[in-house]
Residue frames as a rotation matrix with the C-alpha (Angstrom) as fourth column:
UNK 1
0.320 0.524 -0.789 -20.00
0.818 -0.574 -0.049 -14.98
-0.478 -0.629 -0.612 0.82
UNK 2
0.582 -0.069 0.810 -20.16
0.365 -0.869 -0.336 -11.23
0.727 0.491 -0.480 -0.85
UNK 3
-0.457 -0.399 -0.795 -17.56
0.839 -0.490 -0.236 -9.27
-0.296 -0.775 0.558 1.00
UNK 4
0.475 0.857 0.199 -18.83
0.623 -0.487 0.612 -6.05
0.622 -0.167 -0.765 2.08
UNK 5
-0.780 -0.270 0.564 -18.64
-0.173 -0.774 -0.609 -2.52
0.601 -0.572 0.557 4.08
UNK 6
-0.566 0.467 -0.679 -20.81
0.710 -0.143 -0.690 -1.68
-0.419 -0.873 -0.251 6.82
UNK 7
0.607 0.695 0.386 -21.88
0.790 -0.583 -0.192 1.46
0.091 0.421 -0.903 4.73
UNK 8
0.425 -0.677 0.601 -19.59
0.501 -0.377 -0.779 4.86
0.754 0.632 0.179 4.72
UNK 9
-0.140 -0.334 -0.932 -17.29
0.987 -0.117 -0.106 5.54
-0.074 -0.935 0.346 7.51
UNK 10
0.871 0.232 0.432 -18.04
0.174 -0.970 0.170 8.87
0.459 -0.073 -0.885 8.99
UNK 11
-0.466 -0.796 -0.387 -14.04
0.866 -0.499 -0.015 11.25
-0.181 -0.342 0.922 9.50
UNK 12
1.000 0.014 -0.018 -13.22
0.012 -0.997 -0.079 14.45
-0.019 0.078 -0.997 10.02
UNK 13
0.516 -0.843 0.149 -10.26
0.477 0.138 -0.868 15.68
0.711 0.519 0.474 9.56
UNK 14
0.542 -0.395 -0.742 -7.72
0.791 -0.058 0.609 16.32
-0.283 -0.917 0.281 12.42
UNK 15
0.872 -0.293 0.393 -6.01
-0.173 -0.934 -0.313 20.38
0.458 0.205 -0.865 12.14
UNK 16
0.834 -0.516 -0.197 -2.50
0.334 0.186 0.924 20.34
-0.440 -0.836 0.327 13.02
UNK 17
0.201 -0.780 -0.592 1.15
-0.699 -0.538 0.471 21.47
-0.686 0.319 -0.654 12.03
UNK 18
-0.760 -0.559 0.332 2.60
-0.254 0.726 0.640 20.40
-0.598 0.402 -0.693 8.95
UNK 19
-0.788 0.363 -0.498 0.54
-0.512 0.066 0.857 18.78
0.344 0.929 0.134 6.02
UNK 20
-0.231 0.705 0.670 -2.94
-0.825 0.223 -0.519 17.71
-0.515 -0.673 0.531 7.41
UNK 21
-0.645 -0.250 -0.722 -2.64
-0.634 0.703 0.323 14.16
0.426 0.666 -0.612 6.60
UNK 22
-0.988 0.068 -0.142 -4.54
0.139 0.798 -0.587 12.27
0.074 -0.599 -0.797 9.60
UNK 23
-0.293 0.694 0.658 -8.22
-0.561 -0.682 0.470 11.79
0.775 -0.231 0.589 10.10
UNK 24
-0.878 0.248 0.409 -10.06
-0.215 0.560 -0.800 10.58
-0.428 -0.790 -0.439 13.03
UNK 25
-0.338 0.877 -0.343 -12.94
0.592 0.481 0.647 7.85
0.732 0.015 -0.681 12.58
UNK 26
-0.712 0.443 0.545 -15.88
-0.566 -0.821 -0.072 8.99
0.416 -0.360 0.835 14.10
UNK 27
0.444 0.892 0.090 -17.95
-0.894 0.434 0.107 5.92
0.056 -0.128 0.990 14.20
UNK 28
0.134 -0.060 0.989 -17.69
-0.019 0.998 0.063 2.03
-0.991 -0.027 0.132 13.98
UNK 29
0.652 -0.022 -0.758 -16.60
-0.752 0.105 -0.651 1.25
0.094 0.994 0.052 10.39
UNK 30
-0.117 -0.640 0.759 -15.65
-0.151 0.767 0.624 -2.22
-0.982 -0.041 -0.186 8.99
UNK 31
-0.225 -0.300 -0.927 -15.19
-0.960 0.233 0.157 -4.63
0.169 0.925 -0.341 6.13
UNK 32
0.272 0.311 0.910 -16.70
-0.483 0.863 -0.151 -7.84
-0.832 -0.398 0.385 6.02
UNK 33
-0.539 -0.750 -0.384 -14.28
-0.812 0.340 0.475 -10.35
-0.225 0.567 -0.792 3.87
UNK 34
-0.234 0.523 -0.820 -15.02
-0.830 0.332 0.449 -13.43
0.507 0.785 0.356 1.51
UNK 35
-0.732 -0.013 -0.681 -14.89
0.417 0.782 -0.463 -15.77
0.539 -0.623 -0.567 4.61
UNK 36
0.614 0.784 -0.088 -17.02
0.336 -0.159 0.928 -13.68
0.714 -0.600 -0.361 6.82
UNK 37
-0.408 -0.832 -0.377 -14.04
0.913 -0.379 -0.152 -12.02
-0.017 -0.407 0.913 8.43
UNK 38
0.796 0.603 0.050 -14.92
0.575 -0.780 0.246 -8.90
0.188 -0.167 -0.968 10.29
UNK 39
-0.078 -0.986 0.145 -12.24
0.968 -0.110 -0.226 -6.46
0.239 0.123 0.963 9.70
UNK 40
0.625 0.703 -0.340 -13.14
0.776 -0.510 0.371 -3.74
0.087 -0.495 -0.864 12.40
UNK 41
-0.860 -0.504 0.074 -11.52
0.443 -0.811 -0.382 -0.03
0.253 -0.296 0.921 12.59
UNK 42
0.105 0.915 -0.389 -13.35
0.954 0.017 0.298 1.59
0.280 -0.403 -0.871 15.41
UNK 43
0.852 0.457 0.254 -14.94
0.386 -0.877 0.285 4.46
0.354 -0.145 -0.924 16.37
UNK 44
0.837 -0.527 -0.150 -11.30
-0.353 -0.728 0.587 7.09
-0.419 -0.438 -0.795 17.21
UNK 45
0.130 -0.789 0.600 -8.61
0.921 0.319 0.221 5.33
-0.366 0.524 0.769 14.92
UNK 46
0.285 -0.302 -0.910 -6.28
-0.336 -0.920 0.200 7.67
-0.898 0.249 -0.364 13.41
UNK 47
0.761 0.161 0.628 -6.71
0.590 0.229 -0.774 7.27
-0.268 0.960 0.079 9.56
UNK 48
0.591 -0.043 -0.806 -3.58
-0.263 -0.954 -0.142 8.31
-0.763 0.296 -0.575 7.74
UNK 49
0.871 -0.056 -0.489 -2.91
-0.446 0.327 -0.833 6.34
0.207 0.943 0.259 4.74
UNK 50
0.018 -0.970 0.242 0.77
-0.862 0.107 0.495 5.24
-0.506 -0.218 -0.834 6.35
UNK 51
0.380 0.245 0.892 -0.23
-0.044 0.968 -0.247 1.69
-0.924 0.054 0.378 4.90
UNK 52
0.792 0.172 0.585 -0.04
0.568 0.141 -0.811 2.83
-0.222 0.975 0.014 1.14
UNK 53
-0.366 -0.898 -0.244 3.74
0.794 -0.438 0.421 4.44
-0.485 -0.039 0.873 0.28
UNK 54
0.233 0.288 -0.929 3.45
-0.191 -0.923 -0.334 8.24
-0.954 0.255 -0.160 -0.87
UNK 55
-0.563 -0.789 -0.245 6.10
-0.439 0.034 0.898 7.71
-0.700 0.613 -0.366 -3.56
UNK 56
-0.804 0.350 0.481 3.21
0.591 0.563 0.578 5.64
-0.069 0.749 -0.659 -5.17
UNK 57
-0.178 0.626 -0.759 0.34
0.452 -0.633 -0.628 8.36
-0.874 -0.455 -0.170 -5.19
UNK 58
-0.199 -0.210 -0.957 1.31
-0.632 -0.719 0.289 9.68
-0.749 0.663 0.010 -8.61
UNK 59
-0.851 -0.157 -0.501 0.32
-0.489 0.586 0.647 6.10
0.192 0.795 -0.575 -10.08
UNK 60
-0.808 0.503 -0.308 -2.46
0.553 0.827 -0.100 4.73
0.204 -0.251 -0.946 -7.72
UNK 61
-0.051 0.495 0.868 -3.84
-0.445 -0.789 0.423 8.50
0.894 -0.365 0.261 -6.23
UNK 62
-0.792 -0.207 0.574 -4.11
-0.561 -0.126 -0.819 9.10
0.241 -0.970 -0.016 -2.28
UNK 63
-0.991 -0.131 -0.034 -5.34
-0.032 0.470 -0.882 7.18
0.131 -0.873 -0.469 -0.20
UNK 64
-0.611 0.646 -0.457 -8.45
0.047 -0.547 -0.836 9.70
-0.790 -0.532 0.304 0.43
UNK 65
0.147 0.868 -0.475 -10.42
-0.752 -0.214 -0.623 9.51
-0.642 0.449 0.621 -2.90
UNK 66
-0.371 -0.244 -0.896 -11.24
-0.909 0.292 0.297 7.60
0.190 0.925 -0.330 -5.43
UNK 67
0.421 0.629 -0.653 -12.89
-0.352 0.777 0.521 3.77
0.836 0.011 0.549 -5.28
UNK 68
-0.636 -0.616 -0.465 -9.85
0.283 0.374 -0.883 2.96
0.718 -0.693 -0.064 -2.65
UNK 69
-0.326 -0.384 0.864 -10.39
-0.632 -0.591 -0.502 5.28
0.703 -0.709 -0.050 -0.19
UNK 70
0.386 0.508 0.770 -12.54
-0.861 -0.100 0.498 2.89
0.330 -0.856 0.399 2.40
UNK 71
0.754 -0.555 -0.350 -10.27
0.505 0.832 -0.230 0.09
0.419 -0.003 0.908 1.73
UNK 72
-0.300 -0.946 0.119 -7.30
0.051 -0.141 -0.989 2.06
0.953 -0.290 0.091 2.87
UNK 73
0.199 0.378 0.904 -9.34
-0.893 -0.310 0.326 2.77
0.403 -0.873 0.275 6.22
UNK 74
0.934 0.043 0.354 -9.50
-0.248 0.792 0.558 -0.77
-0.256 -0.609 0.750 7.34
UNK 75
0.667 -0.607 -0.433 -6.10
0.581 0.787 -0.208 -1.45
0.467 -0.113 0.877 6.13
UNK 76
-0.293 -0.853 0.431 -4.64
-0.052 -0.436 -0.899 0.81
0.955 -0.286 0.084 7.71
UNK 77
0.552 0.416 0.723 -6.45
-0.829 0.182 0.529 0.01
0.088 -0.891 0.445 11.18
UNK 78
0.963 0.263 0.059 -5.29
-0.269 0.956 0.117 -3.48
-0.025 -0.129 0.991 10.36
UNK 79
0.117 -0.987 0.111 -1.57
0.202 -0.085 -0.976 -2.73
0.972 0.137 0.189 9.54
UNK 80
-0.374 -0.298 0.878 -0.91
-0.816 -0.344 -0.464 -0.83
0.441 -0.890 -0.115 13.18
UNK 81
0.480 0.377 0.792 -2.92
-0.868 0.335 0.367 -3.88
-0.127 -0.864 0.488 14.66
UNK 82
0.862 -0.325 -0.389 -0.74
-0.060 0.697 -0.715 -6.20
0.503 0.639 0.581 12.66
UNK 83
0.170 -0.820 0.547 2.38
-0.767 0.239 0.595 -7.77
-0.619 -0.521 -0.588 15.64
UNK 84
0.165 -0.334 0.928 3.20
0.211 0.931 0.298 -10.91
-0.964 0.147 0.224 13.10
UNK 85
-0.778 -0.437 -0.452 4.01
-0.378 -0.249 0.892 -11.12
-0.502 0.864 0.029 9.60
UNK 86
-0.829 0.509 0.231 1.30
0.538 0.838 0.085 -13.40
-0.150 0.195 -0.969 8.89
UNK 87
0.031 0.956 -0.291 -1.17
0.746 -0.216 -0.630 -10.75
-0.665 -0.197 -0.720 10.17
UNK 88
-0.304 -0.202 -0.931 0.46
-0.423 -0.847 0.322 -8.20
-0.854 0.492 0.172 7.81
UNK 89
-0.719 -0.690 -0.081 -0.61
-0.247 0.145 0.958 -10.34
-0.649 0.709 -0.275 5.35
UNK 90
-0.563 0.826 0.017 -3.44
0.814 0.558 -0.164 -11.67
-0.145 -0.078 -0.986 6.05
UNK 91
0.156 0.449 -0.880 -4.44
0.250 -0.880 -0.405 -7.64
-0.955 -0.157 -0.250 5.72
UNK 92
-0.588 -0.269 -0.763 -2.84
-0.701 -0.302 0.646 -6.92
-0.404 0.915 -0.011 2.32
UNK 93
-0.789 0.588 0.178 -5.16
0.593 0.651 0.474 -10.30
0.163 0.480 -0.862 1.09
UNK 94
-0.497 0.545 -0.676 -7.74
0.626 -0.314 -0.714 -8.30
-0.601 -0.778 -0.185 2.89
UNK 95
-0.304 -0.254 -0.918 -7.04
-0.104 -0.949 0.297 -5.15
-0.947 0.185 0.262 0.90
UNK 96
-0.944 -0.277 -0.180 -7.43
-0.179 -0.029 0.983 -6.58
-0.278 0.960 -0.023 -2.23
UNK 97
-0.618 0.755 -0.220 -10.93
0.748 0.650 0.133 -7.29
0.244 -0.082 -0.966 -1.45
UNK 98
-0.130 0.278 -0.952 -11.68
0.746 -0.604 -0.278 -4.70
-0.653 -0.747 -0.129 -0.11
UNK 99
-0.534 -0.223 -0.815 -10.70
-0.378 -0.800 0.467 -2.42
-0.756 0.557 0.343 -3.21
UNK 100
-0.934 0.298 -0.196 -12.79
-0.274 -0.247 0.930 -4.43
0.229 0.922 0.312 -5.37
UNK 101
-0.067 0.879 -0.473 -15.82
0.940 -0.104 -0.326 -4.31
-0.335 -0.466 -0.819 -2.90
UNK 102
0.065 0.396 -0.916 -15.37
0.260 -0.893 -0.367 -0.53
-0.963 -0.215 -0.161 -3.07
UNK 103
0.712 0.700 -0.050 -15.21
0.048 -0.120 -0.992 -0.68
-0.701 0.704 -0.119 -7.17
UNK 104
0.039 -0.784 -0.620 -12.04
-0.839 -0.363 0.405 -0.80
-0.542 0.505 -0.672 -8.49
UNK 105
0.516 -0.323 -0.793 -11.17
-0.655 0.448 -0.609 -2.72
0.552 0.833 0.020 -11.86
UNK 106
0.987 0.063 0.149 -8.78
-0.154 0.633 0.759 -5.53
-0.047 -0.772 0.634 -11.13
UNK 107
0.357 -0.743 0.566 -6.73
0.685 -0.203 -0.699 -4.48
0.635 0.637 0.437 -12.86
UNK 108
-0.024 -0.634 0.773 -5.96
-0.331 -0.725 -0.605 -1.40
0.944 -0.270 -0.192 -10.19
UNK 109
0.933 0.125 0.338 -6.93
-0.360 0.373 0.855 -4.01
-0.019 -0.919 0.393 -7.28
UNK 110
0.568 -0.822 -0.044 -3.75
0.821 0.570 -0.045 -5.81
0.062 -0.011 0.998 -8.44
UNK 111
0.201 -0.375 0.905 -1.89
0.183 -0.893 -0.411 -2.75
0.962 0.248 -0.111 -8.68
UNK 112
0.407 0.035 0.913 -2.75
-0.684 -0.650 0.330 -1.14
0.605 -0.759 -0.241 -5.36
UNK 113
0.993 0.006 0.120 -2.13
-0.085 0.743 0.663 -4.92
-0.085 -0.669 0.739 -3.52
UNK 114
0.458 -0.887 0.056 1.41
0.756 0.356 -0.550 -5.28
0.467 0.294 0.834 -5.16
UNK 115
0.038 0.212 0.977 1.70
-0.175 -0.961 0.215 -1.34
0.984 -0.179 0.000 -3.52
UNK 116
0.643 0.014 0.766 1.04
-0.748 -0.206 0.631 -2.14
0.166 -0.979 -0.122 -0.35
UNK 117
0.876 -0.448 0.179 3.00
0.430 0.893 0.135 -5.47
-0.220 -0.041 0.975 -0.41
UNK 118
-0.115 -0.985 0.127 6.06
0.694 -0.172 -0.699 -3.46
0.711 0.008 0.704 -1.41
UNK 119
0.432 0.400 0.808 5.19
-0.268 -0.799 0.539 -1.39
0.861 -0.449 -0.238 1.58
UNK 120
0.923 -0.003 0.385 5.47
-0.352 0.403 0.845 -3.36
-0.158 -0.915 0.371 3.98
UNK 121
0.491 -0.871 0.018 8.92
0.845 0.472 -0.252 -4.42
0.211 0.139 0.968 2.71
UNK 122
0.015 -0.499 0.866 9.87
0.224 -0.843 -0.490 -0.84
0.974 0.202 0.099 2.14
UNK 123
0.676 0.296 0.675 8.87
-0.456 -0.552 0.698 -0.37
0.579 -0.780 -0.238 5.87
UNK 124
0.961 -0.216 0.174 10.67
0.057 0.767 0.639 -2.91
-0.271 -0.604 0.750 7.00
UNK 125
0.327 -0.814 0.480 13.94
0.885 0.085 -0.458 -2.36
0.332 0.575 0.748 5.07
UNK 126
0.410 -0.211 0.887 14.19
-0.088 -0.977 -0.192 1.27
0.908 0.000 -0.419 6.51
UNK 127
0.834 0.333 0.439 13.68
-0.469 0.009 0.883 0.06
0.290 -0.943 0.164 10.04
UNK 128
0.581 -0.795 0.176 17.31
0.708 0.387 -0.590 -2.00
0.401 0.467 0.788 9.16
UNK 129
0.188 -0.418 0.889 18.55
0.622 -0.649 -0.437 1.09
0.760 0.635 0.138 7.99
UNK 130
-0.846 -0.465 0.260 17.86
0.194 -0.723 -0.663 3.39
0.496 -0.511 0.702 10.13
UNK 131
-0.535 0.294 -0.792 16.01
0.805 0.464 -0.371 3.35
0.259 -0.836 -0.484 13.29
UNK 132
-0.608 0.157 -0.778 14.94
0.460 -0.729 -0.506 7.05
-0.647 -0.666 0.372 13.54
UNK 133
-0.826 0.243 -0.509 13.86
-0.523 -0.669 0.528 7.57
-0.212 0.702 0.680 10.00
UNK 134
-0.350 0.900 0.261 10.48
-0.350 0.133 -0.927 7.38
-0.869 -0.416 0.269 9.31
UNK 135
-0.557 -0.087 0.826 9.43
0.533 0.726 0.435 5.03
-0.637 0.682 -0.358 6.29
UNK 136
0.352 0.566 0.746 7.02
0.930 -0.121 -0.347 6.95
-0.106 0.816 -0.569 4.62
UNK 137
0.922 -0.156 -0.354 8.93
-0.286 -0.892 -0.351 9.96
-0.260 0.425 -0.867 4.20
UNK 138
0.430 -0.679 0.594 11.49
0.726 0.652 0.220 9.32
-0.537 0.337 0.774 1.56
UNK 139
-0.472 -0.521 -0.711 14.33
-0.333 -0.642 0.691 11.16
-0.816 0.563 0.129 -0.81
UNK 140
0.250 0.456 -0.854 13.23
-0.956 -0.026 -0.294 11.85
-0.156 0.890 0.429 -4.59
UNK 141
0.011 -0.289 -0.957 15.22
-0.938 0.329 -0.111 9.52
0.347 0.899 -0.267 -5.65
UNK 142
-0.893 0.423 0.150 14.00
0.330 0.845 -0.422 6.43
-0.305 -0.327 -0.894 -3.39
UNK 143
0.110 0.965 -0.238 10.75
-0.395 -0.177 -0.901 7.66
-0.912 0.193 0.362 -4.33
UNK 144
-0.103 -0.272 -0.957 11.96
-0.994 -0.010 0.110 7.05
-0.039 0.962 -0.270 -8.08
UNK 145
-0.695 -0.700 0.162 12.97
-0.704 0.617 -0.352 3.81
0.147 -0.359 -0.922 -7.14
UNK 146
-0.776 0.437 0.455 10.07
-0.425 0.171 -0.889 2.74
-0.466 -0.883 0.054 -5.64
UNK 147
0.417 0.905 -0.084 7.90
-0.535 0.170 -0.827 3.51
-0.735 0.390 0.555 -8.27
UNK 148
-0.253 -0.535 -0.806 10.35
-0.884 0.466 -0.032 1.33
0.393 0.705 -0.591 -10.57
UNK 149
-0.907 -0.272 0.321 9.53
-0.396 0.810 -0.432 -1.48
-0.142 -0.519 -0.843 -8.43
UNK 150
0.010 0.999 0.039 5.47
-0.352 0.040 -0.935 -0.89
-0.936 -0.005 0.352 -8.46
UNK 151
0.464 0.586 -0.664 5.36
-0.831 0.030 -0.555 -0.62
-0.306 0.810 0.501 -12.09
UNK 152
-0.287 -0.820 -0.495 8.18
-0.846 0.460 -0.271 -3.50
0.450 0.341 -0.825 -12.90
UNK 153
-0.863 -0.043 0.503 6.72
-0.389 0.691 -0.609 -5.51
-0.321 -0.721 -0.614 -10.60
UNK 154
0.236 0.943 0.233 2.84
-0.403 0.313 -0.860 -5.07
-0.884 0.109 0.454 -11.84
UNK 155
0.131 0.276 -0.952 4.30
-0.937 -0.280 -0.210 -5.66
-0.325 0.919 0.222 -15.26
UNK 156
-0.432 -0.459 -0.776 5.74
-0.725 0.688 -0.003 -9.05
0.536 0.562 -0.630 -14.62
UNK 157
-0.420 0.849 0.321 2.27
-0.195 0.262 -0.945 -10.11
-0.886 -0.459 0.055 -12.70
UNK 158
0.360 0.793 -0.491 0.04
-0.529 -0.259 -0.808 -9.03
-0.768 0.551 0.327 -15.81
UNK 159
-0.200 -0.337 -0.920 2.73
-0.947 0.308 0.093 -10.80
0.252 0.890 -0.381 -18.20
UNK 160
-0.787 -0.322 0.526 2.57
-0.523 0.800 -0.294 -14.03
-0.326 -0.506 -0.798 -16.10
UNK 161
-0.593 0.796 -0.119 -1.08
0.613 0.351 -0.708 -14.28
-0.522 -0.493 -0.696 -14.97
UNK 162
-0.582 0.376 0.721 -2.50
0.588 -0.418 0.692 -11.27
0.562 0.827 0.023 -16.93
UNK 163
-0.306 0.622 0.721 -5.77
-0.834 -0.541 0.112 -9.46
0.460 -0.567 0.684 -14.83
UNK 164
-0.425 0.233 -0.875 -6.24
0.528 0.849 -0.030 -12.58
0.735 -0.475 -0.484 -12.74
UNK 165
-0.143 0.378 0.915 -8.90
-0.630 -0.748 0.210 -11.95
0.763 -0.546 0.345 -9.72
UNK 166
0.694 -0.119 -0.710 -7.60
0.386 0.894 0.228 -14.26
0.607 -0.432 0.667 -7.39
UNK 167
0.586 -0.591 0.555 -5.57
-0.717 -0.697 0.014 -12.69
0.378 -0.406 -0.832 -4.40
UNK 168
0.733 -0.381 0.563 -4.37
-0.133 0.732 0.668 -16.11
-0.667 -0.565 0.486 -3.12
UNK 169
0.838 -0.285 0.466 -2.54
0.487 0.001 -0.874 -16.22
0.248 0.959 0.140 -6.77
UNK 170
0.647 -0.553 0.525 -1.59
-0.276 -0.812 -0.514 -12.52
0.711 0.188 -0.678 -6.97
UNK 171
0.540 -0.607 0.584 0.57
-0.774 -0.084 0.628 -13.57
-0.331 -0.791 -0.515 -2.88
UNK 172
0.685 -0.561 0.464 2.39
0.242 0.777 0.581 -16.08
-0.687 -0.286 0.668 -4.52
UNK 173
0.623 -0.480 0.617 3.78
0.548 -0.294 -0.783 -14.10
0.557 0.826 0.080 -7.18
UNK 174
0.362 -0.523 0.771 4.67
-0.336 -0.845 -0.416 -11.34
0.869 -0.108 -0.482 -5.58
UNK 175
0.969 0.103 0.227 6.02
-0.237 0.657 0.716 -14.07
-0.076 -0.747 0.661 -2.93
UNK 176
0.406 -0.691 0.599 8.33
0.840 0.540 0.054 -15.02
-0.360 0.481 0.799 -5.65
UNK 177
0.705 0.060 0.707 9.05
0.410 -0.848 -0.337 -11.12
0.579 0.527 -0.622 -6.53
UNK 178
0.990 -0.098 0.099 9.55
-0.134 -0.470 0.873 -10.12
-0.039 -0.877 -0.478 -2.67
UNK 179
0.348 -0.938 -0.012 13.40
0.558 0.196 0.806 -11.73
-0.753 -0.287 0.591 -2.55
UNK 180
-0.485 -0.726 0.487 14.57
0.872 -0.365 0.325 -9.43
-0.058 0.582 0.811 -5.54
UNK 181
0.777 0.542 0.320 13.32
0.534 -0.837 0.118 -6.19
0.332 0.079 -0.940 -4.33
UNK 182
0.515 -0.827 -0.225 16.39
0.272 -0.092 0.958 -5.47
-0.813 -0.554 0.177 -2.46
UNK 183
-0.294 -0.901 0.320 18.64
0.584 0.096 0.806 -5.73
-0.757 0.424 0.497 -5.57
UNK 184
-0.031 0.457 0.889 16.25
0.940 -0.288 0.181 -4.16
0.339 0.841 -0.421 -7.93
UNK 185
0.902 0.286 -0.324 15.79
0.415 -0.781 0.466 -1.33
-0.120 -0.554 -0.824 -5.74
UNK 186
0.630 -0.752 -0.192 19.29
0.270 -0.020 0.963 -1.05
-0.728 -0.658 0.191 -5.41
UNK 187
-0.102 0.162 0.981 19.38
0.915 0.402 0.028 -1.20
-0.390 0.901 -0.189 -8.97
UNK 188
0.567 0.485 0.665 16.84
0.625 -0.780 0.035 1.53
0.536 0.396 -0.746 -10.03
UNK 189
0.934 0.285 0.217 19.07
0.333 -0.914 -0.231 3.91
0.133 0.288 -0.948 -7.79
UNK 190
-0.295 -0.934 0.203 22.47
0.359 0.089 0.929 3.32
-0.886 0.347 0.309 -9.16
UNK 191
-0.580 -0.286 0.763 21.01
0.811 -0.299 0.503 4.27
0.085 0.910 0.405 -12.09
UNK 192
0.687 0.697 0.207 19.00
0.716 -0.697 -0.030 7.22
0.123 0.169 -0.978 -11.13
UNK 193
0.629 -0.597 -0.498 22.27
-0.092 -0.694 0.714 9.14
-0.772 -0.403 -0.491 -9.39
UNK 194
-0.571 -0.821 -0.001 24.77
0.336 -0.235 0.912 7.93
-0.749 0.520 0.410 -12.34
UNK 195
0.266 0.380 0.886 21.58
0.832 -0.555 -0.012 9.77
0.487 0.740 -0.463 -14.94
UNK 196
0.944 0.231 -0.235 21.64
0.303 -0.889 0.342 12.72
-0.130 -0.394 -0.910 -12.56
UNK 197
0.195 -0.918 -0.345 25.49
0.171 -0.315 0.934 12.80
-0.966 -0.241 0.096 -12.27
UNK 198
-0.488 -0.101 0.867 25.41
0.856 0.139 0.498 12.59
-0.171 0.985 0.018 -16.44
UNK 199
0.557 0.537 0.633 22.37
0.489 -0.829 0.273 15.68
0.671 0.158 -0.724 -16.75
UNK 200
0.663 0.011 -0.749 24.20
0.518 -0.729 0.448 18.05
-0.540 -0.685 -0.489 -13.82
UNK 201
0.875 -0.405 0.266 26.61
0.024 -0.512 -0.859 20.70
0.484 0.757 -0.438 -15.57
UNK 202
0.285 -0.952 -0.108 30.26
0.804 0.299 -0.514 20.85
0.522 0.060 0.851 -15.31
């Protein structure tokens, strides 16, 4: 089966304090997956990319344009409706479909999936941390970090497997990735603070 949209989701955009990040679905708007999975984000969802880390924006672009954008809609409908791990996953498989229904290369479908897959870790790993602090707002230098992971991570995908267009694949790699994010992370920012502590003046 062809996966598929419904046709283009009708938002507006929601006015408020702070950086107007959120919109509000106006209509019925889905995603119909290679099984025939109906992957529904209805009419009043609040749309605000939370699915896709900022920190990666500067490599993938928001959320809000570009071939992504209606793929980030349903996964992000599907992430907040996501109460298992399984179902978080079963969305990020989603996603990758979804992004090359709406035209992306596979090259940036793999990309954006490996993205949201270190999301959902990155979310989870804060929540650990610290209970009050909100995952998608991060320091520079976890942001750094982060994007050491994206690109380190796509690079030993593309060496493996190359542009493979197979998402069942791409989740076992980055299956076998997921257990050394921790240290790698940990990693990238030991060495970002002992460069900074090396560039600050005496």
């Amino acid at each position: 089966m062809t996966a598929k949209f419904s046709g283009d989701p009708k938002t507006t955009w929601i006015s408020e304090s702070g950086a107007d990040r959120r919109m509000y679905l106006m209509e019925d708007f889905h995603f119909t997956d290679k099984n025939g999975s109906v992957w529904l984000a209805p009419a009043g969802s609040l749309i605000d990319g939370a699915s896709i880390p900022r920190a990666f924006w500067s490599i993938i672009g928001p959320p809000y344009v570009g071939d992504y954008r209606r793929a980030s809609i349903v996964h992000d409908v599907a992430c907040v409706n996501a109460n298992a791990r399984q179902e978080r996953r079963a969305a990020d498989r989603m996603f990758y479909q979804a992004c090359r229904a709406g035209g992306c290369s596979t090259r940036s479908s793999i990309i954006l999936y490996i993205g949201v897959r270190i999301g959902a870790w990155w979310k989870y790993k804060s929540s650990l941390e610290n209970d009050s602090t909100d995952p998608r707002i991060v320091e520079p230098t976890s942001s750094t970090a982060l994007r050491s992971l994206l690109k380190e991570s796509a690079e030993s995908i593309f060496q493996s497997k190359g542009e493979i267009d197979d998402v069942e694949i791409l989740e076992e790699l980055m299956d076998q990735i997921e257990p050394t994010l921790d240290q790698r992370f940990d990693k990238a920012i030991k060495l970002k603070e002992e460069t900074r502590g090396v560039l600050e003046p005496n």
